[in-house]
N, C-alpha and C positions, 0 to 999 in steps of 0.2 A: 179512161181510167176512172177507176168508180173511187168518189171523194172520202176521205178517211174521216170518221167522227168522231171526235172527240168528245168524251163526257166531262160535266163540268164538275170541277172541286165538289165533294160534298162538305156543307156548311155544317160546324164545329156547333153541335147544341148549346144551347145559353145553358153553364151552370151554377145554376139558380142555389143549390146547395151553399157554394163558397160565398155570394152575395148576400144569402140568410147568416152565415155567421160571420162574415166582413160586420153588416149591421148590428147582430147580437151584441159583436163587441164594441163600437161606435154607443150602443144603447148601455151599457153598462158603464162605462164612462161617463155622458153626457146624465146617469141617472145620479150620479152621487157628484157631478158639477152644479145641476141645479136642485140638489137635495137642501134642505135643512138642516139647522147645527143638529150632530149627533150626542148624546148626551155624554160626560165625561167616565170615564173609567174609573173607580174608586180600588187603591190597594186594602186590604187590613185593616193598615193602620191608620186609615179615613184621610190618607191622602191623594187630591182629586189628578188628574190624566186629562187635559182638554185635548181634543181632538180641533185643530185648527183648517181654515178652507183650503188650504193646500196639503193639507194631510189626507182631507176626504175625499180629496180631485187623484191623490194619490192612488188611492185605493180603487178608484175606477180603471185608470191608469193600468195598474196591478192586476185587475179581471179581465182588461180588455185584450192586454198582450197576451195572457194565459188563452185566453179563448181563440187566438188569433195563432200563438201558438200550436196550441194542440190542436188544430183544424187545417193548420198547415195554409190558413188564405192567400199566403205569397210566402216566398222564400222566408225562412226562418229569420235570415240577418238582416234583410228588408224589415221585418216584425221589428226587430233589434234597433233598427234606425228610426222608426216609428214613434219607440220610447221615449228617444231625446228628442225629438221635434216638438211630439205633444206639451213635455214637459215645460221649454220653450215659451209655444204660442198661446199655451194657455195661463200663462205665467207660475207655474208650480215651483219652477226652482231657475233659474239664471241659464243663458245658454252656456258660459264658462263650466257654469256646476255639472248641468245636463252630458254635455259633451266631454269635458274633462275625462268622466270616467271610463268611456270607449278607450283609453291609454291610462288606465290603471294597471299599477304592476302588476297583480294580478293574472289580465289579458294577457301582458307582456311573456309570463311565465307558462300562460297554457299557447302562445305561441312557439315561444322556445321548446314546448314539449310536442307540438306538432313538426316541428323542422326536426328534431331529435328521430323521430319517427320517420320521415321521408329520407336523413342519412342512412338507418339500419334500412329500408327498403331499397335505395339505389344502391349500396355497395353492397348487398347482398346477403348481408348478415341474417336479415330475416328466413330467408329460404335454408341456411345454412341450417336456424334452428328450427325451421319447420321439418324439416328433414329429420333432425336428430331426434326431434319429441317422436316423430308417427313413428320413426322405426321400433323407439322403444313403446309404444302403446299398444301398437299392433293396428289391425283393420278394424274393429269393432266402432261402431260411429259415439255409442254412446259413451265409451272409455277416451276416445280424440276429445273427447269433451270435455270430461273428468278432467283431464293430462292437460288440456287449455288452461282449466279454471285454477287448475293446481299452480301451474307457473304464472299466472296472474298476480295469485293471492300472495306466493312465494314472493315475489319481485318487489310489491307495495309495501314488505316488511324492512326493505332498505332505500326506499325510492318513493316520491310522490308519487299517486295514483295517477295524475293527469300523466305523467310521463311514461311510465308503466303503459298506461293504453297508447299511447305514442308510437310507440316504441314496436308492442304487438302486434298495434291494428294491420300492418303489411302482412307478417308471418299470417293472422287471421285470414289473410286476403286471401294469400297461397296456398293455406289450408284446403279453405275453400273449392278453390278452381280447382284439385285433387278430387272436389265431391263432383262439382257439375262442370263443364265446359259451357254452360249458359251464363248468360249474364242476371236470368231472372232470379226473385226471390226463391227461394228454397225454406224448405223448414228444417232446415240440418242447418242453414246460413244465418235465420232468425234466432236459432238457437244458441249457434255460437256467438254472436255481435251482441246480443242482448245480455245473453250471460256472461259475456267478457263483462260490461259494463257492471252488472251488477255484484260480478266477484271484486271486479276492484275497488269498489264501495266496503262492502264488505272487509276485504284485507286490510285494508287503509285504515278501520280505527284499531289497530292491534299494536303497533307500534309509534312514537312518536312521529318517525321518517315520514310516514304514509300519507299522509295529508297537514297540511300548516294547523287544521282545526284543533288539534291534541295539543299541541303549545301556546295557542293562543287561548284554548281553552281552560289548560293549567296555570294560568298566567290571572287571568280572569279569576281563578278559583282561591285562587293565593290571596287575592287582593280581597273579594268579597266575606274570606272566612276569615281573614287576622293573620295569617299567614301561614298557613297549614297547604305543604308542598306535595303535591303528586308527584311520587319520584318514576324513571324512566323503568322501572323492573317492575313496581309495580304498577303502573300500567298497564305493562304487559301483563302482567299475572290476571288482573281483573278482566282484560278485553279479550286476552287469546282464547279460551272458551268460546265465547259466543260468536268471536269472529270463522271459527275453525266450525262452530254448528251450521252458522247460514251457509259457510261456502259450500259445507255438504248438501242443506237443503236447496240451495240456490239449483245444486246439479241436478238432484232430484225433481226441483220443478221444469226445470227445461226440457228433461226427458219425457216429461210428460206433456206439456204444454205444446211440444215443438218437436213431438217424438220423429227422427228423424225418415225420411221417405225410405231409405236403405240400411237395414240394420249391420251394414256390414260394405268397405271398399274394398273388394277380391282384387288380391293381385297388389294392394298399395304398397306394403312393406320392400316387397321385391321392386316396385319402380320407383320409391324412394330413395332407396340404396342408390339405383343406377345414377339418379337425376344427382343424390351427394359425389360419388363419383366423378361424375362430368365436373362438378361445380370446383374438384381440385383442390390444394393448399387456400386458408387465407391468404386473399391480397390485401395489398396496403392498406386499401382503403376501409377494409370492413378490419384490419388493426386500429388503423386511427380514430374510427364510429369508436372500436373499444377504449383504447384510450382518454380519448373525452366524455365516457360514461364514468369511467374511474374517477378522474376528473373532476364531474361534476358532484358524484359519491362523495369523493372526500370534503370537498368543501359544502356539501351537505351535512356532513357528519361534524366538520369543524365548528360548524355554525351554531350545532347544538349542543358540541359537547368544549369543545375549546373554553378559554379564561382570555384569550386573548382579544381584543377587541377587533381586531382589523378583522377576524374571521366572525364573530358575533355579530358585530354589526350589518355584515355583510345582508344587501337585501336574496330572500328567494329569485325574483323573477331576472336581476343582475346576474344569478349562478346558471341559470336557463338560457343569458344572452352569451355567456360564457360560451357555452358549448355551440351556440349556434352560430360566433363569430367563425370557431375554431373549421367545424365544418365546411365554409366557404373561405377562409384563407390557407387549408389547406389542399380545398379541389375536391372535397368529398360532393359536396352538392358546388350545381352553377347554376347560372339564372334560367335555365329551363325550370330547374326544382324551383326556384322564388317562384315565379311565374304559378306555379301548380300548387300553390300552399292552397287548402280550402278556406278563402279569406269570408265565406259565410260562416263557418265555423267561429272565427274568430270575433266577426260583426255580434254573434249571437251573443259570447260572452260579453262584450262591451254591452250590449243593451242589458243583461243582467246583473252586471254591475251597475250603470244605470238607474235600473229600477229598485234594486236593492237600498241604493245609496238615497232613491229620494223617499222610499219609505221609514228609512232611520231620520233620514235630515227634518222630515215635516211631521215625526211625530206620531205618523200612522200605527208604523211597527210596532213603538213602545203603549202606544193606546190599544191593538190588537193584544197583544202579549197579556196585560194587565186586566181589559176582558176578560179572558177565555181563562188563564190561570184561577181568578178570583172565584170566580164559579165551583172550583173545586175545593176554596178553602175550607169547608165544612165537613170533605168526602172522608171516607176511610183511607190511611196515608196510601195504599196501593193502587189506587184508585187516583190518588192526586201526583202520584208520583207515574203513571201511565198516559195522564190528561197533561203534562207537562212533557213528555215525552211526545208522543202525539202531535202536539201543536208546532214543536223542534220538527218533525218529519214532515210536515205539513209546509212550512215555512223554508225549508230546505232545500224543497223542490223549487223555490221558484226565487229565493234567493242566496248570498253564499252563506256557506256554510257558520263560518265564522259568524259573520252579522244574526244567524240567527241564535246563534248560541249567546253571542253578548246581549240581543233586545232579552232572552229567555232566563239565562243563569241569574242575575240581580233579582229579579221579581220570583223567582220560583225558590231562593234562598231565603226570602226576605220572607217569607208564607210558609216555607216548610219549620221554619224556627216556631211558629205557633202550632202547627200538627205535630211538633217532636218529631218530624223527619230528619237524618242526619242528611248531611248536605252532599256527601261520597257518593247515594246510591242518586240523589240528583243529576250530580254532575255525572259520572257513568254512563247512565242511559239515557239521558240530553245526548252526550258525546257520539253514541252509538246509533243515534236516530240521527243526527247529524252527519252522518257518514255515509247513510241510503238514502239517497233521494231516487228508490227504482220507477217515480213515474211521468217525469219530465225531462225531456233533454235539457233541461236549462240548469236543473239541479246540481251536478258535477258535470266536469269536461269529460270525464272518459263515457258518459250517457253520449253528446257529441261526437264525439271521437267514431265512438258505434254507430250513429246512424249515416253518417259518410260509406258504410258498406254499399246503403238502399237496399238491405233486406228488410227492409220494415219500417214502416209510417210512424210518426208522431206521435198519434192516436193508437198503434198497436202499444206502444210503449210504455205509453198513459193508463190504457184499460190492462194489460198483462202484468206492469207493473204493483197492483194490488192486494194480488195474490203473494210476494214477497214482504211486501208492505206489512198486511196482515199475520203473515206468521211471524213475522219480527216481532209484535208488537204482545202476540202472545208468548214468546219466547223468552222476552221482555220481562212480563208477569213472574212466568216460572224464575228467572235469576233470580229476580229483584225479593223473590219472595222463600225461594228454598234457596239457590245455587251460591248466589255470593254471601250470604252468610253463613254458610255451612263453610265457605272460603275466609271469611275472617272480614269481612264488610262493615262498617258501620250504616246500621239501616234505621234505627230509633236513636232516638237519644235520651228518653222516656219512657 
């Protein structure tokens, strides 16, 4: 008997790529540790901004996770754990402080909108309404896309955006497996996960509901002007324009960007019907998904509109644990689904919370901010009211939203009172740039949320991301400059 041979493993090439930006980022760090003091930031009104050594070890910190990030050198929430260690060993802030914020409410409430989303997947509710959108859209690929972005946008007008993509990402999933029975990337699959993400940005600054940033932010605006309130209509009156232009152009760029392989799924309408068919009445369980949406609705809406305190007070991420006790004491989810929660997802935000918190706590943030804003104090106000904008969508991306709107609003208030900029068309488009962060996962949850599909890399995200970025920012121009005063804006005051 002739001897069988066996060939041996081939050996996995060293790559040298990941080890070049592992160290890039290790170098950017280690360059502003053993850097020299930075010089101080000066506002206007000649008052100085020191940048302190843990402010500037900060900042390395801040590039190194970025670069580590978007390069994808290890798992995303590995990155995430990275933040608090560093922050830690090299003494930049306490391990209480460092660690603490991996259990920021916060986390807690883009958890709660991750379990929200595996109950509408396991009980079925997602297939339910993926079913009812294709039947009504028809087969046409780039219309399932439209009809995506549309109930996206729709849903962030009475709902956090992180929950909202929670919520979809399954029905997303199912859509999906309608286009290919592979598991690989698609460009009909990049299209819809990326544009989910970025519509629900988008949506989100139109209503209070849509993200926490619009109350914290009118809250902030109250305080900084003497009391001058942004009421909840208008709000809406200022943002829904802009928000209803990106979501169009958002479609428009996917369809281009990610024009899908098959202009068309022959035959979908007819095996949708059949597949709703088989799926039969609601059961219980995809009623109780709905009822603890309601649920959680109302004492959203109590929170912002009630007089009563016990609902006022109530925290977000408390309303989000709400629903996600309710799910597992009534049997909708069981520890197979614990078990299966994307706990990278989770680790991510805790690290950008994290990093967020130790660039406000050591000063960086407020010395970054105070830079870059003062530079403009000279400009033409469109010009400084775009460069303020800018620096919010800049800052966005890589922390929350909130925190950059507070390091942002106080200093860009304080500068537009000597350009005779009214403080409305600040706050507005701060708010709005605050709402897209389309080029980092770290920027919003539902950026995360999307990349759980694995139709697309970190770095697609990052580089495709710009093209949205960019037409925001001139779309931006056009408001700030024809639209919302021809709406009744205050944009001078001079």
């Amino acid at each position: 008997m002739a001897e069988q041979v066996v060939a041996a493993p081939r050996k996995a090439a060293f790559d040298w790529k990941r080890v070049m930006f592992i160290a890039l980022g290790l170098a950017f760090f280690f360059l502003f540790f053993f850097m020299n003091e930075l010089p101080d930031a000066v506002d206007p009104a000649g008052k100085h901004f020191p940048l302190p050594p843990q402010g500037r070890m900060a900042l390395g910190l801040f590039l190194m996770a970025a670069m580590w990030w978007i390069f994808e050198v290890m798992p995303i929430g590995a990155t995430a754990i990275a933040i608090g260690l560093f922050q830690v060993l090299f003494g930049i802030r306490t391990a209480d402080q460092a660690f603490k914020d991996f259990m920021d409410p916060s986390v807690w409430f883009i958890f709660g909108s991750v379990v929200m989303g595996l109950a509408f997947s396991h009980s079925g509710l997602t297939k339910r309404m993926a079913y009812k959108m294709l039947g009504i859209v028809g087969e046409n690929t780039n219309f399932i896309l439209l009809g995506t972005f549309l109930i996206v946008a729709g849903m962030t007008l009475l709902m956090a955006h992180t929950a909202v993509a929670a919520a979809l990402f399954p029905l997303l999933m199912a859509i999906h497996s309608l286009y290919s029975d592979s598991d690989q990337p698609t460009k009909f699959g990049k299209g819809l996960f990326i544009g989910m993400a970025w519509t629900a940005g988008a949506g989100s600054i139109i209503t209070y509901l849509g993200a926490a940033r619009g109350v914290a932010g009118a809250g902030m605006f109250k305080k900084f002007t003497g009391g001058v309130e942004i009421g909840f209509f208008e709000f809406i009156y200022y943002n829904l324009p802009l928000g209803v232009v990106m979501v169009a152009v958002i479609w428009l760029i996917v369809i281009i960007l990610f024009k899908p392989e098959r202009p068309r799924i022959d035959g979908l309408r007819e095996r949708v019907q059949g597949l709703a068919r088989e799926m039969g009445p609601m059961s219980s369980k995809e009623k109780l998904v709905l009822v603890m949406v309601v649920v959680v609705l109302f004492l959203f809406m109590m929170k912002s509109f009630s007089p009563i305190p016990f609902f006022k007070d109530m925290d977000r991420a408390a309303i989000m644990i709400v629903a996600t006790l309710g799910f597992f004491l009534f049997k909708v989810l069981g520890v197979e689904e614990m078990e299966g929660i994307p706990w990278n997802i989770i680790l991510l935000f805790g690290g950008a919370m994290s990093i967020g918190y130790c660039l406000y706590d050591t000063k960086a943030a407020e010395w970054m901010a105070v830079s870059w804003v003062s530079w403009f104090q000279k400009a033409p106000w469109l010009l400084f009211v775009l460069a303020v904008s800018f620096f919010v969508l800049c800052m966005t991306n890589f922390i929350m939203n909130v925190a950059a709107i507070a390091i942002t609003l106080p200093v860009s208030l304080v500068i537009a009172g000597y350009l005779g900029v009214a403080p409305h068309v600040i706050f507005f488009a701060s708010l709005a740039c605050a709402g897209m962060p389309f080029n980092l996962l770290i920027g919003a949850a539902p950026n995360a949320i999307a990349y759980e599909s694995r139709q697309f890399t970190a770095g697609d995200f990052f580089i495709y991301g710009w093209v949205p970025s960019v037409v925001l920012m001139v779309l931006l121009g056009i408001f700030c400059y024809f639209i919302w005063p021809l709406m009744g804006m205050p944009v001078l005051t001079r």
